[in-house]
PyMOL CGO cylinders between C-alpha atoms (Angstrom):
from pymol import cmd
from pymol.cgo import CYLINDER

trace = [
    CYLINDER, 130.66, 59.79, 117.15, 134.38, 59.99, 117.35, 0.3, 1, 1, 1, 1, 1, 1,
    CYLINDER, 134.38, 59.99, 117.35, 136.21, 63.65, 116.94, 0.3, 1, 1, 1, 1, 1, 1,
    CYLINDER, 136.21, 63.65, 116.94, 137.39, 63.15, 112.95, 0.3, 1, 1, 1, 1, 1, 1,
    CYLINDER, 137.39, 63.15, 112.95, 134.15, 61.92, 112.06, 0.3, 1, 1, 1, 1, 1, 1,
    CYLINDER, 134.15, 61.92, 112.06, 132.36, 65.30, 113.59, 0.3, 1, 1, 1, 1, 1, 1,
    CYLINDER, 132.36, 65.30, 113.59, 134.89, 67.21, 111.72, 0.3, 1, 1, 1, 1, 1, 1,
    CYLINDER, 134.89, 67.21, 111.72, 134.45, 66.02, 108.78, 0.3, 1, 1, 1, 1, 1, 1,
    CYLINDER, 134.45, 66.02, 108.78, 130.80, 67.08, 109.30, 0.3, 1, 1, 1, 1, 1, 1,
    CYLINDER, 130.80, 67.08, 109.30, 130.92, 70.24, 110.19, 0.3, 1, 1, 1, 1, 1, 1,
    CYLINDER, 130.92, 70.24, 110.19, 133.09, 70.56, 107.30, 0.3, 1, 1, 1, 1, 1, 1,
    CYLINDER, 133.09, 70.56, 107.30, 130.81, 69.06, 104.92, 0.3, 1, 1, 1, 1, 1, 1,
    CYLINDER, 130.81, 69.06, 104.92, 128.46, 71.92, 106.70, 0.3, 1, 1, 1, 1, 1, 1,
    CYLINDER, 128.46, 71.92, 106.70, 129.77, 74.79, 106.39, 0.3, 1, 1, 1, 1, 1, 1,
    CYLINDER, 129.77, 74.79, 106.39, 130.52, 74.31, 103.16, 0.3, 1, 1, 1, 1, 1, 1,
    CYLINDER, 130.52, 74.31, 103.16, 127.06, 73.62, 101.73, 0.3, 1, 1, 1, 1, 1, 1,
    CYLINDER, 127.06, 73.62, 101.73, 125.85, 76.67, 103.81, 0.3, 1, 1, 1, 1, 1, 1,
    CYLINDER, 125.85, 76.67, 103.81, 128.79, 78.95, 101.52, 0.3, 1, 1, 1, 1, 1, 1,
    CYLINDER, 128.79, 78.95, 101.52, 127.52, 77.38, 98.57, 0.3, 1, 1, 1, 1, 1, 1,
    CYLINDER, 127.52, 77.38, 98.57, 123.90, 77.92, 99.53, 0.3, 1, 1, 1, 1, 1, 1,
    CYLINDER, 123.90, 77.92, 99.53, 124.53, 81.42, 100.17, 0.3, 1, 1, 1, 1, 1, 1,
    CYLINDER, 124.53, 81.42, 100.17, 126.42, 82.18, 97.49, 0.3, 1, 1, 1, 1, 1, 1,
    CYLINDER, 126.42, 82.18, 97.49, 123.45, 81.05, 95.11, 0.3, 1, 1, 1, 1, 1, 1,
    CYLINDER, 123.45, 81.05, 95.11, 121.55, 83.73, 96.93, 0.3, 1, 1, 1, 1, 1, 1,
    CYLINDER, 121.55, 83.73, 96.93, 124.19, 86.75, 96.16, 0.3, 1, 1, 1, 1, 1, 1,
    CYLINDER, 124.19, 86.75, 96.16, 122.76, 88.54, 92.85, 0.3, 1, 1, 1, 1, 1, 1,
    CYLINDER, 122.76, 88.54, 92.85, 125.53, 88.31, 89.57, 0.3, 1, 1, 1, 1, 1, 1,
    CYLINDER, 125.53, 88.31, 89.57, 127.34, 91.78, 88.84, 0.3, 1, 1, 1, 1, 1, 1,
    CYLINDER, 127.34, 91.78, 88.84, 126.35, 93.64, 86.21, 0.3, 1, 1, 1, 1, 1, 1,
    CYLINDER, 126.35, 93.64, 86.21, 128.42, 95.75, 84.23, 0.3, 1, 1, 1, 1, 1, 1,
    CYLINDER, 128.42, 95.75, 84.23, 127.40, 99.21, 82.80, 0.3, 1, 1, 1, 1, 1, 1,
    CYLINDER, 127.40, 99.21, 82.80, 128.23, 100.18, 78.90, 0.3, 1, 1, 1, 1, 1, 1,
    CYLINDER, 128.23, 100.18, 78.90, 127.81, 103.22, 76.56, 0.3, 1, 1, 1, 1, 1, 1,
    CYLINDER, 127.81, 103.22, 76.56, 125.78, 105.96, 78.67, 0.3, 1, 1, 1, 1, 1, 1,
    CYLINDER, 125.78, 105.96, 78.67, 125.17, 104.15, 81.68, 0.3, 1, 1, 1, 1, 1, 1,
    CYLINDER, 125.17, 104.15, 81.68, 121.83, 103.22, 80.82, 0.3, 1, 1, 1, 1, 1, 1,
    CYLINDER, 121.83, 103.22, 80.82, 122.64, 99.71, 79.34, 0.3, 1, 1, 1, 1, 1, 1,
    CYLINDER, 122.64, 99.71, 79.34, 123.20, 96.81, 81.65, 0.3, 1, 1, 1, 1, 1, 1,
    CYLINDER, 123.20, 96.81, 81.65, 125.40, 93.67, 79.94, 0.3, 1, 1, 1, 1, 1, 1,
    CYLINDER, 125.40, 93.67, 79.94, 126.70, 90.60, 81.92, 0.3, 1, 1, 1, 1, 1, 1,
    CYLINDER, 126.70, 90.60, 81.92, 130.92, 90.42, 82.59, 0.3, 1, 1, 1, 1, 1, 1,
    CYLINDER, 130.92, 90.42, 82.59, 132.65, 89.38, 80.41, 0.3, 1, 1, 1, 1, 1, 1,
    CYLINDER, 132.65, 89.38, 80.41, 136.21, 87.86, 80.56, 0.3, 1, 1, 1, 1, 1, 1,
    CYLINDER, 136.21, 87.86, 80.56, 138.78, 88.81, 77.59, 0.3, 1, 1, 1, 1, 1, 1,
    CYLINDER, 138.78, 88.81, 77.59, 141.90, 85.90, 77.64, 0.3, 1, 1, 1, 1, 1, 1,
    CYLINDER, 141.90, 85.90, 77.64, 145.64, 87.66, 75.81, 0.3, 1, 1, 1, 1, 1, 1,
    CYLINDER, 145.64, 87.66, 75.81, 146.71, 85.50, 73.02, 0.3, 1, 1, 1, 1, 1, 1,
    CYLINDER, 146.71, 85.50, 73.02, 150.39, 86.04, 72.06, 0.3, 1, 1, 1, 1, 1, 1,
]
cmd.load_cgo(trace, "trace")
């Protein structure tokens, strides 16, 4: 196996690993009125 081929591999690699772990890291949750409520973020896009 040459050097750019193994590379390209590891590459490939590491990059499913991130995306692996990533899927494992729990979504933020944002807190509303008292605290007590829980709601999903939200993003708000500024139309001129």
């Amino acid at each position: 196996m040459d050097k750019y081929t193994r590379t390209v591999l590891t590459i490939i690699a590491v990059s499913l690993a991130a995306i692996a772990i990533q899927n494992t890291i729990p979504s933020a949750k944002a807190r509303g009125g008292c605290g007590e409520e829980s709601y999903n973020p939200c993003f708000v896009k500024l139309v001129n």
